[in-house]
C-alpha positions as CSV (number, residue, x, y, z in Angstrom):
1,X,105.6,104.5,96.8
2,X,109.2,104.9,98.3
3,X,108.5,106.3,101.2
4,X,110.8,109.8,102.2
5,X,112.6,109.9,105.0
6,X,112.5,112.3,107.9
7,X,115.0,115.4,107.4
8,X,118.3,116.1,109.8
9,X,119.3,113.3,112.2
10,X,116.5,111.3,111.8
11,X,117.9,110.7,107.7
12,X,119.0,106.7,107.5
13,X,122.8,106.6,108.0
14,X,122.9,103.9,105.4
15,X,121.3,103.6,101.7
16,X,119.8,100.8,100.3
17,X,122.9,101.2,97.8
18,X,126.3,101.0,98.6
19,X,127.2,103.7,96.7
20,X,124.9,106.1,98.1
21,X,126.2,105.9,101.8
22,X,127.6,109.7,102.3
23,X,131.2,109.6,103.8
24,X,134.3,111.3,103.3
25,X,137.9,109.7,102.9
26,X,141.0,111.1,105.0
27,X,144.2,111.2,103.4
28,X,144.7,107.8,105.6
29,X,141.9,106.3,103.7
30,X,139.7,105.5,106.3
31,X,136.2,106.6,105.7
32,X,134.6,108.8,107.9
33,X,130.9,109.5,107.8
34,X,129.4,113.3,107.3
35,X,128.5,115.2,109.9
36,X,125.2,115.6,108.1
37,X,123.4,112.7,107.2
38,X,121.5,112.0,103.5
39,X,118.1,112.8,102.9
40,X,116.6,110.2,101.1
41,X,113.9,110.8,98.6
42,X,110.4,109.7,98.6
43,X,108.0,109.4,95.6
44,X,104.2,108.1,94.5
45,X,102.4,106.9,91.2
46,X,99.8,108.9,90.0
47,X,97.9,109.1,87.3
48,X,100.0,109.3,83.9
49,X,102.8,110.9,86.4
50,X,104.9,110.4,89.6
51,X,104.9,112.6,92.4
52,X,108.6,113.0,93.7
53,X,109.1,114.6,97.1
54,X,112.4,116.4,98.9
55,X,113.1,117.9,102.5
56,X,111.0,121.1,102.2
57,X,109.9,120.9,98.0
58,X,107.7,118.3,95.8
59,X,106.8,118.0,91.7
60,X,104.5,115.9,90.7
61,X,105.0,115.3,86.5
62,X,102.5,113.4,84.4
63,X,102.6,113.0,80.6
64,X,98.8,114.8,79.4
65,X,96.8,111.6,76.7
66,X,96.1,114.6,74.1
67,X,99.7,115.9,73.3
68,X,102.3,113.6,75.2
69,X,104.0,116.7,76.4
70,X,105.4,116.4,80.2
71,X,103.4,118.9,82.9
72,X,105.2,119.5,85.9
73,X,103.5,121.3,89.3
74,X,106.0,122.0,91.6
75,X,105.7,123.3,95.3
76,X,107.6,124.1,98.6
77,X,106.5,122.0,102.2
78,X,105.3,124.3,104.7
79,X,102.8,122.6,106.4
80,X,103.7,121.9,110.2
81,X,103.5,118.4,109.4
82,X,106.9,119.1,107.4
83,X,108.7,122.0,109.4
84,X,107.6,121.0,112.9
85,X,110.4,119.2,114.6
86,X,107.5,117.1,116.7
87,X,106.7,115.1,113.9
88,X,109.9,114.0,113.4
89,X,110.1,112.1,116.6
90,X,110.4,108.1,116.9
91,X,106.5,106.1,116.4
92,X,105.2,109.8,115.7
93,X,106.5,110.2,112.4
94,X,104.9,107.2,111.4
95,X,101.8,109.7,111.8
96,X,103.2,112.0,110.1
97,X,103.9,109.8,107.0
98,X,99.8,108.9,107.5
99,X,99.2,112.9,107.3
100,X,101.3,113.3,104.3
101,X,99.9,110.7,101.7
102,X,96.6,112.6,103.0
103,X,97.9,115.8,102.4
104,X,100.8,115.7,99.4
105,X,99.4,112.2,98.1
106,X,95.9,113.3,97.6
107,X,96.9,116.7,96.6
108,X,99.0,115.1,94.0
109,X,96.6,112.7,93.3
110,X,93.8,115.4,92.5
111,X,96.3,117.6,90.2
112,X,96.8,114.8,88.1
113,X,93.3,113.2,87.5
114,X,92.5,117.2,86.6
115,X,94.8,117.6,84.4
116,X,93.8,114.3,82.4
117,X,90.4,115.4,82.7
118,X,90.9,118.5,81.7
119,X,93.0,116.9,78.5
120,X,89.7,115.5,77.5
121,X,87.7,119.1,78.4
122,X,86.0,117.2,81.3
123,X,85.9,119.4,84.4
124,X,86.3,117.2,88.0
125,X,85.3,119.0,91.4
126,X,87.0,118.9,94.8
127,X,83.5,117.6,96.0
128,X,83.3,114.4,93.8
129,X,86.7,113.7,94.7
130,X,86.4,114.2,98.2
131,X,83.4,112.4,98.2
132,X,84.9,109.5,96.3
133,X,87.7,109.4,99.0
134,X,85.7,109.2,101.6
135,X,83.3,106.4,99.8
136,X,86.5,104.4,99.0
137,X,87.8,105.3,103.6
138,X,84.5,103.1,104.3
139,X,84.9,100.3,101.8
140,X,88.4,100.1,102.8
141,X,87.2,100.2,106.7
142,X,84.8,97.6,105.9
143,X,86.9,95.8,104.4
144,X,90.2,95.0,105.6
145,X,88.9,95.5,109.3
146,X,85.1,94.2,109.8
147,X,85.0,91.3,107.1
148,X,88.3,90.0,109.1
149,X,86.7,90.1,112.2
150,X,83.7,88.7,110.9
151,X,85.3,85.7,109.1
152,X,87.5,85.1,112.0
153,X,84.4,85.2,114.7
154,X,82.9,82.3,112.2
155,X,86.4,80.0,112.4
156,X,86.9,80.8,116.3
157,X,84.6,81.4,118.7
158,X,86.7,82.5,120.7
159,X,87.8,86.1,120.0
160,X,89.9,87.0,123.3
161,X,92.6,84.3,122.2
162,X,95.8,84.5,120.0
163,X,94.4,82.2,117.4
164,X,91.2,84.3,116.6
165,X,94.1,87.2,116.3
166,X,96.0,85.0,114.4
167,X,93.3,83.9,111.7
168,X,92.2,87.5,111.4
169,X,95.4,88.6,110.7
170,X,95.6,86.1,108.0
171,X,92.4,86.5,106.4
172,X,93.6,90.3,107.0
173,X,96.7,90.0,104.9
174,X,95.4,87.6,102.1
175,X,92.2,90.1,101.5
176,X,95.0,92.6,100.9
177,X,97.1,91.0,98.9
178,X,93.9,89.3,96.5
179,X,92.6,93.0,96.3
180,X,95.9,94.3,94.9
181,X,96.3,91.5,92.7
182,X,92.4,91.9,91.5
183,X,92.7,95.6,90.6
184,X,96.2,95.0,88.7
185,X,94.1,93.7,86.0
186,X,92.3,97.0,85.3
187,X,94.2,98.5,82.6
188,X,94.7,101.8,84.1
189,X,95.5,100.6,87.6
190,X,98.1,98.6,85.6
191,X,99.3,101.4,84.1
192,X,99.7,103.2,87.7
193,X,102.3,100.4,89.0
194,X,104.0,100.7,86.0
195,X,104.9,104.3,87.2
196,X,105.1,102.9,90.7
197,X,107.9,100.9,89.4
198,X,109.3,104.0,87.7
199,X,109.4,105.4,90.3
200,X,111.3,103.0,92.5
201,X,113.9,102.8,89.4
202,X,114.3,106.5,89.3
203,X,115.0,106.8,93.0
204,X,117.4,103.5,93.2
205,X,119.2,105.0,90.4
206,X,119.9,108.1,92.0
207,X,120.9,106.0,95.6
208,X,122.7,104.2,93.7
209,X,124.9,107.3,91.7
210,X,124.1,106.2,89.1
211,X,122.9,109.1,85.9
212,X,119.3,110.0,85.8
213,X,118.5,109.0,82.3
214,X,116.4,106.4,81.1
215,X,119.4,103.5,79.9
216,X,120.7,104.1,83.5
217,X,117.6,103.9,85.2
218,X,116.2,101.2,82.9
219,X,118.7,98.9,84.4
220,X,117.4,99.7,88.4
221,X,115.2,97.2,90.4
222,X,111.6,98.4,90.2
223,X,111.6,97.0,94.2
224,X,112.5,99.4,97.6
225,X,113.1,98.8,100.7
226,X,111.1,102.1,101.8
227,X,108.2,101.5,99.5
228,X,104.9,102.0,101.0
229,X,103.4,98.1,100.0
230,X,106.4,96.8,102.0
231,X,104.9,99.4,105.1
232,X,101.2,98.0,104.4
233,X,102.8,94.5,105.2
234,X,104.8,95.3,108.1
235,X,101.6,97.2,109.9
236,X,99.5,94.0,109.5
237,X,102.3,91.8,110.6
238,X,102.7,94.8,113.6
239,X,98.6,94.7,114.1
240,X,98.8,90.8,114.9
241,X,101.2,91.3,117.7
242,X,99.2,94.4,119.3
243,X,95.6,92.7,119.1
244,X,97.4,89.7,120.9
245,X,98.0,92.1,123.4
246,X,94.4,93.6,123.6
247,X,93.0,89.8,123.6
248,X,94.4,89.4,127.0
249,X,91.9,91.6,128.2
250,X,89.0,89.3,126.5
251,X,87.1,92.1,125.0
252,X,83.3,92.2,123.4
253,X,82.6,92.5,120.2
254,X,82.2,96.5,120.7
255,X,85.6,97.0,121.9
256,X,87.0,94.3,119.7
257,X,86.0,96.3,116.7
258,X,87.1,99.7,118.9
259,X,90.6,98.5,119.0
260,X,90.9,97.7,115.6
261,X,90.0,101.7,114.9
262,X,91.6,103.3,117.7
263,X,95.1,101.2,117.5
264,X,95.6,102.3,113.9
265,X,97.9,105.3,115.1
266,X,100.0,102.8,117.5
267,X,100.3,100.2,114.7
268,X,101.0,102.7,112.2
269,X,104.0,104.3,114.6
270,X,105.5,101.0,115.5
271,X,105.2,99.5,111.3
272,X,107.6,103.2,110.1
273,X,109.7,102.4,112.9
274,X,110.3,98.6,111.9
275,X,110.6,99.7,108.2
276,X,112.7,102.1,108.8
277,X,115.2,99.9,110.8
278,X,115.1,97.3,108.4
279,X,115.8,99.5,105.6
280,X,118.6,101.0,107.8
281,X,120.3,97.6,108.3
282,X,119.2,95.8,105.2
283,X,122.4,94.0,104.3
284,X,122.4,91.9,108.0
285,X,121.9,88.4,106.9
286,X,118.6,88.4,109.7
287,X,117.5,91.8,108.1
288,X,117.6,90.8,104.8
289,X,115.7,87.5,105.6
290,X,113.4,90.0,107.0
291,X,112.7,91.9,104.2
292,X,112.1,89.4,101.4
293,X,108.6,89.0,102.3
294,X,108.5,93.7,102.1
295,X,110.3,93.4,98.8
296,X,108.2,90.5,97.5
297,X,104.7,92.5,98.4
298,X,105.7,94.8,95.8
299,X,105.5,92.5,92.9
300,X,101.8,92.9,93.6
301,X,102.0,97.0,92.8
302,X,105.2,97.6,90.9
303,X,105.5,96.3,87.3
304,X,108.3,97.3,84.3
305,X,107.4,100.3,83.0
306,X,108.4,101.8,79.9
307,X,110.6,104.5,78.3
308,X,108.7,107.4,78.1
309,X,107.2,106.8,81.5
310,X,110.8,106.3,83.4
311,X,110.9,110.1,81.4
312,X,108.3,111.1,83.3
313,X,109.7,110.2,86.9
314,X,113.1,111.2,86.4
315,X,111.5,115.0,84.9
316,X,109.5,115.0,88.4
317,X,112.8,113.8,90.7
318,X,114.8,116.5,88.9
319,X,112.0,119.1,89.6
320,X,111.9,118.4,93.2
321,X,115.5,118.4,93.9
322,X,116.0,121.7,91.7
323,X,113.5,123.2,94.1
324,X,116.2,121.5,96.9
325,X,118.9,123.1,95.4
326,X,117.6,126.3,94.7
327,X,116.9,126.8,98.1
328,X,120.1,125.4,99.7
329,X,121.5,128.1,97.3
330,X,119.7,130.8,98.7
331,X,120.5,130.2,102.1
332,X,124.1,129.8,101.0
């Protein structure tokens, strides 16, 4: 998942692309950068489709299994979590990205596991998906937070220091990393990072300025900056230096596992915030020492994907930036 920026003056000034950087050139030659900034688009895999998402619209376009034809659902942002201007704000619109992948990415999500079923004449309800969802919130829960804590109360007794913090947060980051790397070999999890790395090509291609078909966007890196693996490492690197913090305070086990839960929206904030400058500054030699370790993560959930699937993702970044200019259109 590239992950979108905010809208306005909170767009990065700089691409991860040379050649997507917005500026104008004086007749002296000396480039001068537009008053408005670039929107950068974000996107997700999903199944047999990527979902691509603009300022205010979003498509989502999977290829159905029965007649290899191209389905696109298309739709305009309305929700306060897009228009508001509070959302936008530093550390909250890391929040905000939280509320989205709930929102857009499950909406998405749903659409196209429906219209796959429904390819096959098999009929899925919002109740066994949401209860699915929330089945999956308290593995995940139980996983990546209480088996850390529990594995790291067993290798140091000591749970108010920096090295019980420490340990978690490696036993943390490898549980993550071996459960990605697990469920790659399911062939249709496979199949979903090989649209995760579509969709990375299609929106490096455009960044780039490159043209949006699939020789052009075969030749992109399947690897971004913005991508939403690279944000699950930076939180957990993020979550090691805020739990030193709470150690000070030598909390019990009840509070321990309290401040695991309840600094999730803190975490979260800070991780965008990081992300987002290292993206910004990426070609610093510090930065982009930085950010090996954010690109590398997403070996684990990108992989090449092919032809007809790179079709697929440019068809749903065309759709949501038609809706874009559609409406830019109007209000012109």
């Amino acid at each position: 998942m590239a992950v979108p920026e905010p809208t306005g003056a909170d767009s990065l000034t700089e691409s991860p692309h040379p050649a997507a950087v917005a500026v104008e050139l004086p007749t002296g030659g000396e480039a001068k950068p537009k008053a408005k900034e670039q929107f950068f688009y974000g996107g997700q895999a999903v199944i047999e489709g990527v979902m691509m998402r603009g300022k205010r619209h979003y498509a989502v376009a999977i290829r159905l299994p029965t007649t290899k034809e191209i389905v696109i659902d298309r739709g305009e942002l309305k929700a306060p979590i897009y228009t508001n201007p509070v959302w936008k704000l530093p550390f909250i619109r890391g929040l905000a990205l939280i509320g989205e992948q709930l929102h857009l990415g499950m909406k998405s999500l749903i659409w196209s596991a429906n219209m796959n079923a429904g390819a096959h004449d098999v009929q899925i309800g919002k109740r066994e998906i949401t209860g699915s969802v929330a089945v999956a919130a308290v593995f995940a829960l139980a996983l990546f937070i209480g088996l850390p804590l529990l594995l790291a109360s067993v290798a140091i007794h000591r749970s108010g220091s920096f090295a019980f913090v420490l340990v978690e947060g490696v036993i943390r980051v490898a549980l993550v990393l071996g459960y990605l790397a697990a469920i790659s070999l399911l062939p249709d999890v496979r199949r979903v990072f090989m649209y995760h790395g579509a969709e990375h090509k299609t929106i490096n291609a455009f960044e780039s300025g490159w043209t949006l078909d699939v020789p052009s966007v075969r030749r992109a890196s399947t690897l971004h900056p913005r991508c939403g693996t690279g944000f699950l490492l930076v939180v957990l690197v993020v979550s090691v230096v805020v739990f030193s913090v709470v150690a000070l305070f030598h909390p019990n086990l009840v509070w321990l596992v309290a401040s695991r839960v309840l600094a999730i929206p803190l975490i979260a904030g800070a991780g965008f915030e990081l992300i987002r400058f290292m993206a910004r500054h990426r070609y610093n030699p510090v930065v982009k020492i930085a950010l090996l370790p954010v690109l590398g993560t997403q070996k684990f959930t990108t992989r090449q994907p092919s032809d007809d699937m790179l079709e697929v993702a440019i068809c749903a970044f065309n759709s949501a930036r038609q809706g874009e200019e559609e409406t830019a259109g109007a209000a012109a």
